[in-house]
C-alpha positions as CSV (number, residue, x, y, z in Angstrom):
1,X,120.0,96.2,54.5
2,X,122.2,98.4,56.7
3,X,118.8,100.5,58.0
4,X,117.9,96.8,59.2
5,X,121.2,96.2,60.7
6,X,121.2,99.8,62.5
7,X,117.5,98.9,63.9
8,X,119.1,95.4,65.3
9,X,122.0,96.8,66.8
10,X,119.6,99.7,68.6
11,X,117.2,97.0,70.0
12,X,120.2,94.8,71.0
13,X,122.1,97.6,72.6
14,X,118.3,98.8,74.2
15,X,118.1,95.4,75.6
16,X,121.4,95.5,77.1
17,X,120.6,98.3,78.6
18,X,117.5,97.2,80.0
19,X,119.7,94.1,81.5
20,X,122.1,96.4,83.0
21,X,119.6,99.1,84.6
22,X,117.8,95.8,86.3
23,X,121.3,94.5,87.7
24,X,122.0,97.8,88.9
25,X,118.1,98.3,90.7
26,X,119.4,95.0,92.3
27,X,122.3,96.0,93.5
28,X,120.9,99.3,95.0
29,X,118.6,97.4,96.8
30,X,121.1,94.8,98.0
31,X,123.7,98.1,99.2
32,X,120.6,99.5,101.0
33,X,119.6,96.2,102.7
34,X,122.2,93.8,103.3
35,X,125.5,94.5,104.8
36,X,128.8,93.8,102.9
37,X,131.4,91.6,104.3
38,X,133.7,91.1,101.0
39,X,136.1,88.7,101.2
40,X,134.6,87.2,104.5
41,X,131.2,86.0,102.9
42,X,131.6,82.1,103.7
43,X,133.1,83.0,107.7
44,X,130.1,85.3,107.7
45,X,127.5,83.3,106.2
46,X,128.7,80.5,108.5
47,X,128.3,82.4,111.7
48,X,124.6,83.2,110.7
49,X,123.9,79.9,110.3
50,X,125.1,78.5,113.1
51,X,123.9,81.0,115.3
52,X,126.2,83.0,116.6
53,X,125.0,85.7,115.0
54,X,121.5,85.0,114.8
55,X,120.0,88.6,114.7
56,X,122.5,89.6,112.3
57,X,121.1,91.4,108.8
58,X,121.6,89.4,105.8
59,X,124.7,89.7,103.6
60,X,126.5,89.9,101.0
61,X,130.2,90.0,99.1
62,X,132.6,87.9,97.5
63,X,132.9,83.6,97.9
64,X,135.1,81.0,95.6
65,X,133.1,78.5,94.1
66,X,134.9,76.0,96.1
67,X,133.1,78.4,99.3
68,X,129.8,77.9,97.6
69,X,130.2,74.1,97.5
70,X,131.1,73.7,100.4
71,X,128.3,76.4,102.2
72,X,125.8,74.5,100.2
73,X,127.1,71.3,101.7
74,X,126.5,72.6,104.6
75,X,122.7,73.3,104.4
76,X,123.5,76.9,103.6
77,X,121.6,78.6,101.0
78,X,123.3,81.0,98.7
79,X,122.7,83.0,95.3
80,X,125.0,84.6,93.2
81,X,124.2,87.6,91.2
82,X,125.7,89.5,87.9
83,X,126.8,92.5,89.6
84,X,127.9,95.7,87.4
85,X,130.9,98.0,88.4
86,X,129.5,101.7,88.9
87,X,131.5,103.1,86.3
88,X,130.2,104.0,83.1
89,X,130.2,102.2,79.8
């Protein structure tokens, strides 16, 4: 029985992994194409929409949930990610 736990735990813990190396090819392609604005997501996202920054590339960073409510609200679309620390574990 313990050989069949051991072969659950690897496939569990190779599935995880699988997960995480995803996020993180996400996340290198969001850090190579969108620009960060951290705490300033909703300001930023508004600008965008309402065109004073019309050009600008797309973005990404941090919003509350009451932020995403409300940009929603507002006609403006928005997707939230997992997103992995860089830091091994």
């Amino acid at each position: 029985m313990s050989r069949n736990k051991n072969q659950k735990n690897n496939s569990e813990f190779e599935k995880y992994q699988n997960i995480k190396k995803t996020i993180k090819d996400y996340q290198k392609f969001i850090k190579d194409n969108f620009k960060y604005v951290g705490e300033n997501f909703a300001y930023e996202a508004r600008s965008i929409h309402y065109k004073e920054k019309k050009n600008s590339k797309g973005i990404y960073g941090n919003a509350s949930k009451k932020d995403l409510i409300e940009l929603k609200e507002e006609g403006i679309e928005t997707q939230m990610i997992p997103w992995v620390e860089d830091k091994e574990n």
